[in-house]
C-alpha positions in Angstrom: -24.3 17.2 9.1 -25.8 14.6 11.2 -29.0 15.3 13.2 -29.8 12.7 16.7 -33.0 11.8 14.8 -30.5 10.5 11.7 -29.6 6.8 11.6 -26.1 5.9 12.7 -23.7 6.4 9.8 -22.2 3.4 8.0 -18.7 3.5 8.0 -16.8 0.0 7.9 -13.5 -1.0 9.0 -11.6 -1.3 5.9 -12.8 2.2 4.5 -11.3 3.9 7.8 -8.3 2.0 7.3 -7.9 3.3 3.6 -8.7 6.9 4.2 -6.2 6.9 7.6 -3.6 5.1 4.8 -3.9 7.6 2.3 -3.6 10.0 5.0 -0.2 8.9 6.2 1.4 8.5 2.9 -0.2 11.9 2.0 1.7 13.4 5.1 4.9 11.4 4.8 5.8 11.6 0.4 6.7 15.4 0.4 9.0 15.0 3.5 10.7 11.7 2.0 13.2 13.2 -0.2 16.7 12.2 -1.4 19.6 14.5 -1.1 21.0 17.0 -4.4 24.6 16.4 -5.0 24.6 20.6 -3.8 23.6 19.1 -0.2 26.1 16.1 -0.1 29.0 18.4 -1.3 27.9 21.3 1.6 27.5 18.1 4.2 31.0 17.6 2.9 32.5 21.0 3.1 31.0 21.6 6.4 32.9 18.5 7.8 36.1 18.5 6.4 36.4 22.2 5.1 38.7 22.7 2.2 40.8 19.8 2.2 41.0 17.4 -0.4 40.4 13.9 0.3 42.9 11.3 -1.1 41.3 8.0 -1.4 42.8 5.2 0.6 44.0 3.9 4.3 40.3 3.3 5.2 38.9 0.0 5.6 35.2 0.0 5.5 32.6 -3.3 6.0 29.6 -2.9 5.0 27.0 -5.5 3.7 26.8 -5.4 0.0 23.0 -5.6 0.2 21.1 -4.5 3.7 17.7 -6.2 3.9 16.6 -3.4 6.1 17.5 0.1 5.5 16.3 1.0 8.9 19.5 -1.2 10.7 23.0 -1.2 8.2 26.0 -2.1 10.2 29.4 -0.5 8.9 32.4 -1.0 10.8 35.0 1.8 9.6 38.7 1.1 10.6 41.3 3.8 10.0 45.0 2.9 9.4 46.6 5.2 11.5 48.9 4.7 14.5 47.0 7.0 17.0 49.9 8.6 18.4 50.5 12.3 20.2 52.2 13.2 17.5 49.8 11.3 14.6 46.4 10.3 14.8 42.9 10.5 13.7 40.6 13.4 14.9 37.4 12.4 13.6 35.6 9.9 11.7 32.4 11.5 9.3 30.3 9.5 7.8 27.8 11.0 4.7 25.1 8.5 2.9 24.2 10.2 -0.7 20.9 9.9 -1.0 19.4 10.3 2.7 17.1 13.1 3.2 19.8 14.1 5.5 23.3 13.4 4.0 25.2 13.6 7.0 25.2 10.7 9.5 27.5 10.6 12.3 30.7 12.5 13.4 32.6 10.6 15.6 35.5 12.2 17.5 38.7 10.5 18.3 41.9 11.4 20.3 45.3 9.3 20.8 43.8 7.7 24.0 41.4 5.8 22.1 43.8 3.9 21.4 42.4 2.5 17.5 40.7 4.6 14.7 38.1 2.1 14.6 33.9 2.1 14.5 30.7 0.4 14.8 27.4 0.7 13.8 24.1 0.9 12.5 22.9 3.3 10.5 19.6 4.1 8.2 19.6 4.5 4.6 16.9 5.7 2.5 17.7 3.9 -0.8 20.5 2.2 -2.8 23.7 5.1 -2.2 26.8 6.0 -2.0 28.5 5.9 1.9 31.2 7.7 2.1 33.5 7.6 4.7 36.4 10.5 5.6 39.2 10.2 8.0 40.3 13.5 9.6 43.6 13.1 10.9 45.8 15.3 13.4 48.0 17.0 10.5 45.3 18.0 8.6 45.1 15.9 5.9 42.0 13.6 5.0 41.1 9.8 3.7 38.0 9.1 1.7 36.4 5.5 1.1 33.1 4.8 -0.2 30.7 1.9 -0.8 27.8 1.4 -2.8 25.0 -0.4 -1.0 21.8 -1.7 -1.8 18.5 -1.6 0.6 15.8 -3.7 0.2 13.5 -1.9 2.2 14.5 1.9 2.9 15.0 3.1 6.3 14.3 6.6 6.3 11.3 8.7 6.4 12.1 12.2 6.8 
């Protein structure tokens, strides 16, 4: 404990930096954590149910390598002629190795006219994205892409 007649204590720049470092990456590492294969297959089940995917009738662009985890663009478009009588209900997308394996759910009627989306999304590490198609008579399409990240996007 310091006492006011004590001299100042020495403490330089670069050892506050260090300790507030190791402090960060001390809170951060037992949050960072990929996904089990138990955790993709329950993201899975919880999005599609029971039904089994057939591979096929998805076209997926995605960049073979992203630079940044953090900022991925994936443009999913789903063959399908988005009719009242046939069209796609939702579009999930699940990344295999996030800490979180689920990333978007996007809903679709026959007034939007095209099965079709873009974004960006974060990925942790080199994965697996899978992409499923829900469609209006219940059946299901399934594409997937390996991609590579240079610099992983996701902390927790």
């Amino acid at each position: 404990m310091q006492h006011l007649d004590d001299p100042p204590l020495a403490v330089d720049r670069r050892q506050m930096l260090i300790a507030a470092s190791v402090g960060l990456v001390a809170s951060i590492v037992p949050f960072a954590r990929a996904s089990t294969s138990d955790e993709v297959d329950a993201a899975i089940r919880d999005l599609i149910g029971n039904a089994t995917p057939r591979d096929g009738g998805i076209a997926l662009q995605v960049p073979e390598t992203a630079e940044n985890g953090a900022v991925v663009p994936v443009t999913v478009v789903v063959d399908s002629p988005m009719t009242a009588e046939r069209y796609v209900r939702a579009i999930h997308l699940v990344a295999t190795k996030n800490p979180t394996p689920g990333i978007a759910s996007i809903r679709l009627s026959p007034a939007s006219g095209r099965a079709q989306v873009s974004m960006r999304i974060r990925l942790a590490e080199k994965q697996m994205l899978l992409v499923f198609a829900e469609h209006s008579d219940g059946t299901v399409n399934r594409a997937a892409a390996e991609i590579k990240v240079s610099v992983g996007g996701c902390l927790t």
